[in-house]
N, C-alpha and C positions, 0 to 999 in steps of 0.2 A: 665621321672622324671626330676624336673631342678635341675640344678648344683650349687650346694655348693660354693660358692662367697670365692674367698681368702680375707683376712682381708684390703689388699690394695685396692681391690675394693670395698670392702664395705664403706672407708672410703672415696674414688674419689666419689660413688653414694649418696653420705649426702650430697653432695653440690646442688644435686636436691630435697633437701626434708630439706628446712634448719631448719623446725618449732618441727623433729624429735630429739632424741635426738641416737647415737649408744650407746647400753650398751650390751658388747662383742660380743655376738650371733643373736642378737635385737635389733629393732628399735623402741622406743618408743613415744607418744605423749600425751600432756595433755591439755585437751581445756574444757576452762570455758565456759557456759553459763550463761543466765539473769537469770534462773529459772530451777527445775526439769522440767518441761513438753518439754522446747527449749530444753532439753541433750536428752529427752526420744524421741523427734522429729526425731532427729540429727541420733542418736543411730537405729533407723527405717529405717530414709533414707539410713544411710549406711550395714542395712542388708542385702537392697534388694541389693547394688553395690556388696556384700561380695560374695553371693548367686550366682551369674549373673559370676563374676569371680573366682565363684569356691576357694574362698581363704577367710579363716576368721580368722581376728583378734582376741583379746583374750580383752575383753571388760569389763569392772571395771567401775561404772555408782556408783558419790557420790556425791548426790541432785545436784547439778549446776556442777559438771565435769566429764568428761569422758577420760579413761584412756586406750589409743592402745596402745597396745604391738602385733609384728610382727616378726614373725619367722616363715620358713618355716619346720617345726619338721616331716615329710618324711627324709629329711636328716641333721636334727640338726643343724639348724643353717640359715643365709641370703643368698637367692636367689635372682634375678634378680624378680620374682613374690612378691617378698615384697614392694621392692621402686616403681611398678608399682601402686599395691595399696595404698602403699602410695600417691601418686602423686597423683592418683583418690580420695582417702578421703579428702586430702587439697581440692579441688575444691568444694567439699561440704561443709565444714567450711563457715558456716554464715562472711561475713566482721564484724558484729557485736560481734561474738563470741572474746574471749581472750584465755591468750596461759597460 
């Protein structure tokens, strides 16, 4: 089971994930697209990243944005398994997408 992040490290690990935002227990992020279909695209690509890493985000899809929210709730709260996927979702974000 991974371990429960104290609050000082969660806040040292947001300097790799700068486009997140922390809100207490979670790390969240909100990414525009051109269109419903480029979010619905997006939102595919990253089920298959989810699935593969065994770790899914909590996914709020409204027409042109998509909205991650990350926590690992086995033990309430941020793990070391959330800023990884985070890391991996930023690499999918289109350059063309907005924040």
């Amino acid at each position: 089971m991974p371990e429960l992040l104290i609050p000082e490290a969660a806040r040292t690990l947001m300097s790799e994930v700068p486009s997140w935002e922390l809100k207490r227990d979670k790390i969240e992020r909100v990414i525009g697209f051109d269109g419903f279909l480029q979010a619905i695209d997006f939102v595919n690509r990253l089920a298959s990243l989810a699935e593969e890493q065994n770790h899914h985000p909590e996914i709020d899809i409204r027409w042109n944005k998509v909205r991650l929210v990350l926590s690992t709730h086995s033990v309430g709260g941020l793990t070391d398994r959330d800023f990884t996927l985070a890391r991996k979702i930023d690499e999918l974000v289109p350059a063309s997408a907005g924040h």
